[in-house]
Structure formats: C-alpha cells, structure tokens
N, C-alpha and C positions, 0 to 999 in steps of 0.2 A: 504494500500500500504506500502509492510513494505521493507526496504533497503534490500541489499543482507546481510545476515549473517557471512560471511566472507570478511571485508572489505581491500584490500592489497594497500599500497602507493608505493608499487612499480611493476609498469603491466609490466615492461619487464623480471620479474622474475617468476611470475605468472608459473604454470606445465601447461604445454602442449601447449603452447603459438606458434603461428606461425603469423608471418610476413603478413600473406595473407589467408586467407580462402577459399576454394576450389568451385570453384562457383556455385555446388549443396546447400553447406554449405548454401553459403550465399543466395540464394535464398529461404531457408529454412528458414531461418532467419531475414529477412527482416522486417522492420516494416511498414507493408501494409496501417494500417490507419495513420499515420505520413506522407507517401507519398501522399496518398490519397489526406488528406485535405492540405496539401503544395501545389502539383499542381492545387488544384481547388484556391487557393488564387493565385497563379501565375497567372492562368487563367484570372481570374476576373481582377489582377492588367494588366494585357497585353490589356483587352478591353476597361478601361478605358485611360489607355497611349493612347491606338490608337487612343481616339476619341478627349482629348487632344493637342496629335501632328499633329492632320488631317489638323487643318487650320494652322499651324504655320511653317516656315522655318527656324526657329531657333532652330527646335528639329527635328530628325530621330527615324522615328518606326523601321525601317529597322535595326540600332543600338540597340536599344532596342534587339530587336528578337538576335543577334547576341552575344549582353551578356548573352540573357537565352539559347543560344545554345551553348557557351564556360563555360557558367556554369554549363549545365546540364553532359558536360565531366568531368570538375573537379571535381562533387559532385560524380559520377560516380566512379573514381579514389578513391578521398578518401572513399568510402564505401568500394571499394575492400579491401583496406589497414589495417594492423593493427594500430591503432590510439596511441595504447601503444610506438611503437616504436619511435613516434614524443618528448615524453618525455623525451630522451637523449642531446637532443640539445636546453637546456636553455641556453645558452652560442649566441648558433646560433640564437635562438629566438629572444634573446636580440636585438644583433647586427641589427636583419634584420630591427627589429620596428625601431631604431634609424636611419638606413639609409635612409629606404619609408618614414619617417617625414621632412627628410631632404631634400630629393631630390628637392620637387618645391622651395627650399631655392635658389639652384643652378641658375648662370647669363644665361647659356646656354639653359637648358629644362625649367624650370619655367615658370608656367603663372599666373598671375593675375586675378581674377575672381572677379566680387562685392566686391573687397577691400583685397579679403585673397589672397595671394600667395599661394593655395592648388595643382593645378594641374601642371603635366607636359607632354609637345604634345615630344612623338615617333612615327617617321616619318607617321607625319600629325594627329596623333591620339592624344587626351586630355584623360589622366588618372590621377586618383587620389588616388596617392598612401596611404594616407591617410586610406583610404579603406582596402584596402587591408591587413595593418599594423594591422586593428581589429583583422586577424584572427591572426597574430605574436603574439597579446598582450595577446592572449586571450588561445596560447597553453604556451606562456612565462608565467602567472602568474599561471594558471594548473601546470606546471613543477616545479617550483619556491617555493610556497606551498606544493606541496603532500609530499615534503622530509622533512616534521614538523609532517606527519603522522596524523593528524587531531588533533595535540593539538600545539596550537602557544600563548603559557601563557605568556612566556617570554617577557619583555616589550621591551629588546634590542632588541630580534630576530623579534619582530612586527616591532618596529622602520626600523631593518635593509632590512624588506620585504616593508614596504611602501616606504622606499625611494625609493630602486627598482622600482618598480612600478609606481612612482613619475616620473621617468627621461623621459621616452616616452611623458607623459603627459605635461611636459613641452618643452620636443621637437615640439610637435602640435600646443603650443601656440607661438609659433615662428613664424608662418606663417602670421598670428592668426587665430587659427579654435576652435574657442570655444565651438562649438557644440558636436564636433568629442571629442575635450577633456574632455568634459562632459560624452560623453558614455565610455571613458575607464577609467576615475574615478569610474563609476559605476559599471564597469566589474571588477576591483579592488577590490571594498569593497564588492561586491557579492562572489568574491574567496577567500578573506578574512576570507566570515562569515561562506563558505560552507566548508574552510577549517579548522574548528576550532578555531580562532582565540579569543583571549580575549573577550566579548563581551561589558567590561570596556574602551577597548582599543576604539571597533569600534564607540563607542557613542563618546568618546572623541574626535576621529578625526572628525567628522561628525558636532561636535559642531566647532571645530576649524576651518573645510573650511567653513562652514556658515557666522562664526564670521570675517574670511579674506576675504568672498566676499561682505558682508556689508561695511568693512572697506575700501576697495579698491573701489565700486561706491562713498562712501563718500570722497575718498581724490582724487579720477582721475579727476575732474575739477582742483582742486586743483595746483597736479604732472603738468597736460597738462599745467594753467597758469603758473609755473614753468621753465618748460624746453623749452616752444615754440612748443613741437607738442605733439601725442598722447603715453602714458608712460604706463598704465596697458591696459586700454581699446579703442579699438578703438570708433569713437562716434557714428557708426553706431548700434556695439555691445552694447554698454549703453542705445541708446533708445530700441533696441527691450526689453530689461530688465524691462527699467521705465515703458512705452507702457501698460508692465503686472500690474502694479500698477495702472495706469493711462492713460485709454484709449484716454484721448482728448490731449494728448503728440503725438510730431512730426507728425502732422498730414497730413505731406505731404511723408511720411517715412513708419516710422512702423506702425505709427496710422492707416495710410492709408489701408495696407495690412490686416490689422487685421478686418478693418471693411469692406472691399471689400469679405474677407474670410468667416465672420460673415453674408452677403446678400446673398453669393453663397449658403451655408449651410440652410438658410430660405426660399430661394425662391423655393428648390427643392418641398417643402412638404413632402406630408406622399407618393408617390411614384413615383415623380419627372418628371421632362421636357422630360425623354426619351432618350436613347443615342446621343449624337452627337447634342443637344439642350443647352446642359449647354453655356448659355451666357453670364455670368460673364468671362470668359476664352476666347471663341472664338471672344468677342469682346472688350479684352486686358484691362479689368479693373481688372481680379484677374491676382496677379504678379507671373513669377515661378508658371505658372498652374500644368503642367508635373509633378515637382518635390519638394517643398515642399508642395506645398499645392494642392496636388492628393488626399485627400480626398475632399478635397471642391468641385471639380468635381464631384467628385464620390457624393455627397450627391445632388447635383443639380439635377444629370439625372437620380439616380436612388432612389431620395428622403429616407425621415428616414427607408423606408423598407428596402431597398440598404443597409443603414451605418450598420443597423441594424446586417444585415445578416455580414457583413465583421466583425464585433467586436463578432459574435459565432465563423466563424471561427478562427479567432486569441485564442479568448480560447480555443477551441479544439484543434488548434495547441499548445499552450501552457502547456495544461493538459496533451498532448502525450509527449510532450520534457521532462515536469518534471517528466513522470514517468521512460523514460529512465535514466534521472538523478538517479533516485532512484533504478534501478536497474542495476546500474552498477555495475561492478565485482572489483573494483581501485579505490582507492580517485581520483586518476589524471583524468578517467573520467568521475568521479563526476562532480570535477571541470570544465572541458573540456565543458559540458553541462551546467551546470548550467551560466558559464559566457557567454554561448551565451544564456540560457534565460533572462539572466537578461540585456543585452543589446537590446534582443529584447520586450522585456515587456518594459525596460525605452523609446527606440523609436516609440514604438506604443504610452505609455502614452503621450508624448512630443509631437508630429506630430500630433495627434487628440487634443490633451490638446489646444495646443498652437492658431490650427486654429477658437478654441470654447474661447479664453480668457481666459483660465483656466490654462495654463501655457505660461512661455516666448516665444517668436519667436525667435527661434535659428537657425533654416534652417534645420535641422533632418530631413531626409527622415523616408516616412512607408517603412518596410519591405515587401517586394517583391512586392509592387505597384508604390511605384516612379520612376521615369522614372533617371536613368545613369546605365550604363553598369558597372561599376567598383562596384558600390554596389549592382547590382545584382549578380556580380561575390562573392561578401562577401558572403549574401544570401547564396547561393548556394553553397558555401563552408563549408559551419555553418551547411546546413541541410546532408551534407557528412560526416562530422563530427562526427555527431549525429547517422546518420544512421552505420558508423562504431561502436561506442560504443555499441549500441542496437547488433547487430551482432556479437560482441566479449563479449558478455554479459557472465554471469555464466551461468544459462540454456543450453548454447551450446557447454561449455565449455569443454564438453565429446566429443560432434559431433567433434570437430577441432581435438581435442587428436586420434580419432580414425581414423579421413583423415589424420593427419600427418604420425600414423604408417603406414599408406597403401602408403604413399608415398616413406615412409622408408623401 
C-alpha cells in the first residue's frame, strides 16, 4: 500500500478541483467496502442499544434511531462535498471548538450530568457539545498542520502548534471531561506524527504529560486538603484512575462498576445468554449499561463469539480508513483521516480496555455502538468525512477535471 506519489499540502489548489463532484462521479467512486462494514457495525451497535434500552426508562431507542437518521444526512452531505474546501477556515475551526466547550459552562443551557457540566438541553433536548467539537478539532489541527507541509522540525513552530492544540483541551477540562480530553490529546499527537512532526519533539511531550499526570494524582489530595475542595481532579475522576491500579479501591464507586462489568463479560460465555437475556443490565447491577459499558452487554448475550466478531469488524473498518488515509491526494486529508482513526482506535482501545481492567474507566463511548445521539452524530460525520477524501482521491482526479469541463 504505497501513499499517492504526489503529495500536495494544499487541496484547494490542487488542478481540476471542484467544490462538489457530480453525482455519477461520486457514485463511481464510493468506497463500497468502508460502507459496507460501517453499517453492519451500526447494525449490530442498534441491536444491542435496543435490547439495552428495552427495560429501562431512562434511555430512548427511538432517540437512538433519530441520531442515526440525522447522521446518516450529515455523512451524506459531507461525502457530497469537497472536504478540501473545509481547510480555509482554521480560524473558524478554532473558534467553533472553543465555543461547543464552552457552552455547558453557560448558567442558562448547562446541565450537570454524574459531576461534569458536559451537556446543554435546547428546547427540551440534552446535547453534548463536546461531541461535536471532535469533528472542529479534528478539521482544526488537519488545517493547522498541512501548512508545515509534512516537515515540522522546528522546535518553536512544534511548540507554537501544540499550544494550539493545547487551548481546546483545556477548554474541556473546564467542565471537567476528562475523557473527551483524553481523545483530543490523542487526535493531537496522531496529526502531529502524520504530519511530520519532530519525532524528538513527540517523545518528549508524551514523556512530559505522563510525568504531569503522575505529579498531579500525587499532589491532588494534597491541593484538595489545601484549598477546601476539588483543584486538579475531581474525586470521582481519581478513583476511576487508582480502580486501574487497584481493583479492591472504592468499592462502592468505581471498584464497583469494574467488577459488575468484569461478571457481565464472564457470564456471557463462548456464545452467550441470547439477546435481551443479559442480566447484569436489565437487573440494574451493570451501571451506564447503554452507554459506557455497551460492550458488556454485548458480550453477555452474544458471549466471546459476539465480542469476537465486533473486534474483526472494527479492524476491517480500521484497515479500510487507513488505507484511505494513504491514498489521499493532500496532506490535509491525510490528516483529516488519520485523526479520526486515531480517535477511533484510542476509543475502541479504552471502552473495551477499560470494561476488561486493562485500562482506566473514563466513561468513552464504542464507536457506533453506545447509545447518545450527539456521538453518533460525530460517528457519522467522521465516516462522511472519510468517504469524501476517498472520493476526491487522485484516481478520480481526471473523472472531476473532465465533469467540471462538461459543466463549463
């Protein structure tokens, strides 16, 4: 799989470039198996939300389905579009992330949710702009990058790109959503590395947020006896952290969840209770069934065969995204793609990791199986995204030149 041979960091210059591709074009062009296995993972994540939400009144399937049908417009949209043209508005990009961070900040829309300020309700509706901001961060640090042209040696212009990159991420810890900020650190140093970047540099920062979040568990009992209340971390976010070190921690907390998640996963077997039998859920022992911990479901009723099968398709979805990535015609949507694989590889890692003990409990939704409409709307925008890259590929890049002149 070898990259396109003429690599350009700048796609609205690109010859024969058109805003829009003519909708033979793009049917022509489509990437069939990408689709393919994205709606059979949709598929699969919608059967087990429904069975899920079947007993519970504090979830709507109906919601569900409404997000994958507002997202299935939007990914629609952006596949039509040329994706090149969204790289003019770094500026706008910026701005938009810093507002959708801000917004649950706000006395008016703002709600409070298990301890974070994340969402805010428009008229009666909870969204979580958060969300949505992924896809801002993720055409913002594409944009941001490609004009270094894939070499970023310089140790001021690294500096002066991660801070950038830096100020979102500390907008989200405002709330405090430390999970969210965790995925756009990683969508970060993923466009970082795909964009050239020192690879001296990348080690070095990676050593230094390590070394700041050791330092920061070690002093936040500390700060909190201090000041009288909570100063880096809240204490709900610190035990899910310790929990990972030390499962017989908070065991009426995180301990709890972890080991409730840990019986869901065991009792399924090698091919589980059956749909709509998962009973760790439907009888209110696993917490956030729906939504963080949707594979634990999932491995109840359709035991290790079930998990099994969903961790092929996440690689075959994976293997198709990066080979878009690699044959993209632009750095920018190199970039473009690859920060959405690398946010979706870190959330599959983390949401199965975390429910198995194998990494923190942070609350990360799976990709296209956890139950909220605002991130299926991401979802669904990531895979429009991508399906536009693929589409405005080199390969076709005759086909668009020869509908523009017939248009002309």
């Amino acid at each position: 799989m070898a990259v396109a041979p003429k690599m350009q960091s700048s796609p609205s210059s690109r010859p024969g470039s058109t805003s829009r591709l003519g909708l033979g074009d793009v049917f022509r062009s489509l990437n069939y198996p990408l689709l393919v296995v994205a709606l059979i993972v949709i598929g699969y994540g919608l059967l087990v939300v429904w069975s899920a939400t079947s007993e519970s009144s504090d979830y709507s399937f109906n919601r569900q389905l409404m997000g994958v049908g507002v997202g299935l417009v939007l990914m629609l949209v952006l596949w039509r579009v040329d994706y090149s043209r969204l790289s003019a508005f770094t500026s706008v990009l910026f701005g938009l992330c810093i507002i959708l961070m801000l917004m649950p900040l706000l006395p008016v829309i703002g709600v409070t949710i298990n301890g974070a300020r994340s969402w805010i309700t428009i008229f009666g509706q909870q969204i979580q702009p958060g969300e949505i901001a992924k896809i801002c961060y993720i055409l913002f640090a594409a944009s941001l990058i490609a004009r270094y042209k894939g070499r970023l040696d310089s140790g001021l212009e690294y500096l002066k790109c991660f801070a950038l990159l830096m100020v979102p991420i500390l907008c989200i810890m405002l709330q405090p959503d430390l999970g969210t900020g965790m995925v756009l650190f990683v969508i970060g140093m993923v466009a970082l590395f795909a964009g050239g970047a020192n690879r001296r540099w990348l080690i070095a920062t990676v050593v230094v947020i390590v070394a700041l979040a050791i330092l920061a568990l070690t002093l936040d009992g500390l700060l909190d006896t201090a000041f009288g209340s909570d100063v880096l971390l809240k204490d709900y976010q610190k035990n899910r952290l310790l929990v990972f070190l030390d499962s017989s921690l908070d065991p009426g907390g995180a301990g709890y969840n972890l080991k409730q998640a840990q019986i869901a996963i065991g009792s399924g077997g090698l091919s589980g209770k059956g749909l709509g039998n998962a009973t760790q859920s439907a009888l209110g022992f696993l917490p956030e069934a729906p939504t963080d911990f949707i594979f634990c479901v999932l491995a109840e009723e359709f035991g290790f065969l079930g998990s099994l099968l969903l961790i092929v398709l996440y690689a075959a979805l994976l293997f198709l995204v990066l080979r878009v990535a690699f044959t993209s015609y632009d750095l920018y949507g190199t970039l473009v793609v690859t920060g959405i694989l690398g946010m979706w590889i870190f959330q599959i890692l983390e949401n199965i990791g975390m429910t198995c003990g194998l990494m923190p409990i942070t609350g990360i939704p799976l990709p296209f199986m956890s139950y909220g409409s605002s991130f299926m709307l991401v979802n669904f925008m990531s895979l429009g995204l991508i399906l536009s890259v693929w589409a405005h590929r080199n390969p076709v890049k005759s086909a668009v030149s020869q509908s523009a002149r017939r248009v002309q």
